[in-house]
N, C-alpha and C positions, 0 to 999 in steps of 0.2 A: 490364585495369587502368584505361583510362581511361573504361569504361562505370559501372565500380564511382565512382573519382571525380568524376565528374559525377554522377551521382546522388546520391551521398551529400553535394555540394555542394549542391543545390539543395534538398534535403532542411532542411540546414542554415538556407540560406538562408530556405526557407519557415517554420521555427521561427523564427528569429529577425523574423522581419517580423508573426509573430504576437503576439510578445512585445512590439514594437514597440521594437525595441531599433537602434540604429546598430549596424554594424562592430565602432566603438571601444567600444561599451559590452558587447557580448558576446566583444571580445575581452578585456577587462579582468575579466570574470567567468571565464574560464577561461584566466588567467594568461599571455594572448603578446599579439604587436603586432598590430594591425590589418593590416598585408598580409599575416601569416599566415590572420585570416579569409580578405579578399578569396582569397586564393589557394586558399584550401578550397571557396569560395561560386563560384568558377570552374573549378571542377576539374582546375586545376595541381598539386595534392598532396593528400592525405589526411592525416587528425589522427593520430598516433601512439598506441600503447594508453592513453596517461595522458591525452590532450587528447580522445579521445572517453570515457575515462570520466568528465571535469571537461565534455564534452558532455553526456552521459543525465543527469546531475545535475540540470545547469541547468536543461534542457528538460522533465527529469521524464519521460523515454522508456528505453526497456531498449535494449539490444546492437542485440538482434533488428529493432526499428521502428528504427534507426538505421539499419543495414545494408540493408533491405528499403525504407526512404523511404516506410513507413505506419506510422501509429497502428495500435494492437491496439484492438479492441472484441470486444463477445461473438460479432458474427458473422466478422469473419476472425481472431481468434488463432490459431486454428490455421495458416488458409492462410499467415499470416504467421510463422509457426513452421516449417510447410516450406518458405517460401521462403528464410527464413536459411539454414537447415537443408542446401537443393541450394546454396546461397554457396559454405559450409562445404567442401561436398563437391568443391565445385570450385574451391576454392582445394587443397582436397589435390592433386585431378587435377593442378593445374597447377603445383605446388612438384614430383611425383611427375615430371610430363612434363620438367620444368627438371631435376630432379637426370639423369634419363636419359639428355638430351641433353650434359649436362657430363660425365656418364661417355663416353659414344660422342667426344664433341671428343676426350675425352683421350687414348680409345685411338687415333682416329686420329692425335694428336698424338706419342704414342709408336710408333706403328708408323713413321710418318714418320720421324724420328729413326734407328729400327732400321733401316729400307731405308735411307737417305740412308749411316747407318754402316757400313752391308753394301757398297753402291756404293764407299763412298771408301776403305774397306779393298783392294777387289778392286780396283779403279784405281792401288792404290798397293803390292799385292803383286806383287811382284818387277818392281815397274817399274825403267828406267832409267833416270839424268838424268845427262847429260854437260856436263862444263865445261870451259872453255879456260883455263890458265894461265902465268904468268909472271912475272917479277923478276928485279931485280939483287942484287949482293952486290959486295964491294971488288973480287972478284977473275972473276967470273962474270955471265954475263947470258942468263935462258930465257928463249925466247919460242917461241910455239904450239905450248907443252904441252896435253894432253888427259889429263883425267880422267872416268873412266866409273864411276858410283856405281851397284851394285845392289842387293839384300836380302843385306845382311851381307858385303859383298865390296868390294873398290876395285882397282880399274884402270885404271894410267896409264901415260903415254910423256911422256917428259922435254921431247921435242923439243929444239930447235935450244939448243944452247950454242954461248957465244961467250966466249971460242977457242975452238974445238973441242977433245974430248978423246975419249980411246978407251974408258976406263974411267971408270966415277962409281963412287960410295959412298953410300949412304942411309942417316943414321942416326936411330933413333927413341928417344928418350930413351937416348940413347949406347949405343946397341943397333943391329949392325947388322943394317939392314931389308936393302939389296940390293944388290950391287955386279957390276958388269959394264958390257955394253953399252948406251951411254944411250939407245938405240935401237929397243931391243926394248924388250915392252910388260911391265909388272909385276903379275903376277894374284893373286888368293889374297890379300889382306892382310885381316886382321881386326879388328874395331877401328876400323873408319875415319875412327870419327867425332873420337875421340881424337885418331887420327893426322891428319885433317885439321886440326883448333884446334890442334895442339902445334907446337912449334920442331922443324922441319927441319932438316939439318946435311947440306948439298951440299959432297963433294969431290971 
């Protein structure tokens, strides 16, 4: 891209110094500011399809001597016919080579994502994450309970109440969860997530 805009800058530029034209006057003939020339005449950008066809106007030149940065006569029109012509060809190559590489980004892009989601699924099935907890109430005060959280299951131990008592009661939306020894661990609950966010009811 920038062999194509240097040439076709200098190209420019050599018309226009034939013409004996400034910057501003051939930028004013095909309609933009003058550091849009300079920027063309330097090969920082190229004219767009409308500013090179208000180009071959001006200049009185085809596509073809535009693109190639020669006049045609009777002895290269041809040559200068194929050498737009291999441009041509290799601008497809290179729109063709560019869409293959944005396919392949992608799919690596997506496989990435699939492994990354395959990892963090297997890292997170049937893992377990333990937590300690505790509170008071008017009448009651836990401290270093244990909660053990696995795939669909919860498991805890009351730990230390104060006063101690022999018997608790556990109720889960006024349903009783479990009642016994505060001591022994309570397995099998389902739901947990529920029953973790909802109001406990310790007796």
């Amino acid at each position: 891209m920038r062999t194509l805009a240097k040439n076709l800058g200098d190209f420019i530029r050599k018309l226009r110094v034939e013409n004996q034209w400034t910057q501003e006057q051939l930028a004013a003939k095909v309609y933009v500011d003058r550091t849009t020339v300079n920027k063309w005449e330097n090969g920082k950008s190229i004219p767009d399809i409308d500013n090179l066809e208000n180009l071959c106007k001006v200049f009185h030149v085809t596509i073809e001597e535009m693109f190639t940065g020669t006049k045609m006569n009777m002895h290269n029109k041809k040559a200068v016919q194929m050498t737009f012509l291999d441009f041509l060809k290799s601008q497809y190559q290179y729109q063709h080579k560019l869409k293959v590489l944005i396919v392949i980004l992608l799919i690596f892009i997506l496989l990435f994502l699939f492994l990354f989601g395959l990892n963090y699924f297997f890292q997170n099935y049937r893992s377990v994450r333990v937590y300690s907890f505790w509170g008071n109430s008017e009448n009651y005060s836990i401290s270093d309970g244990l909660i053990m959280v696995s795939k669909g299951r919860l498991y805890f131990k009351i730990g230390n109440i104060k006063p101690e008592v022999d018997t608790i009661s556990i109720y889960y939306d006024d349903e009783l969860v479990y009642k016994g020894d505060p001591n022994q661990t309570i397995t099998d609950i389902y739901g947990y997530q529920s029953f973790l966010y909802n109001k406990k009811v310790i007796q």
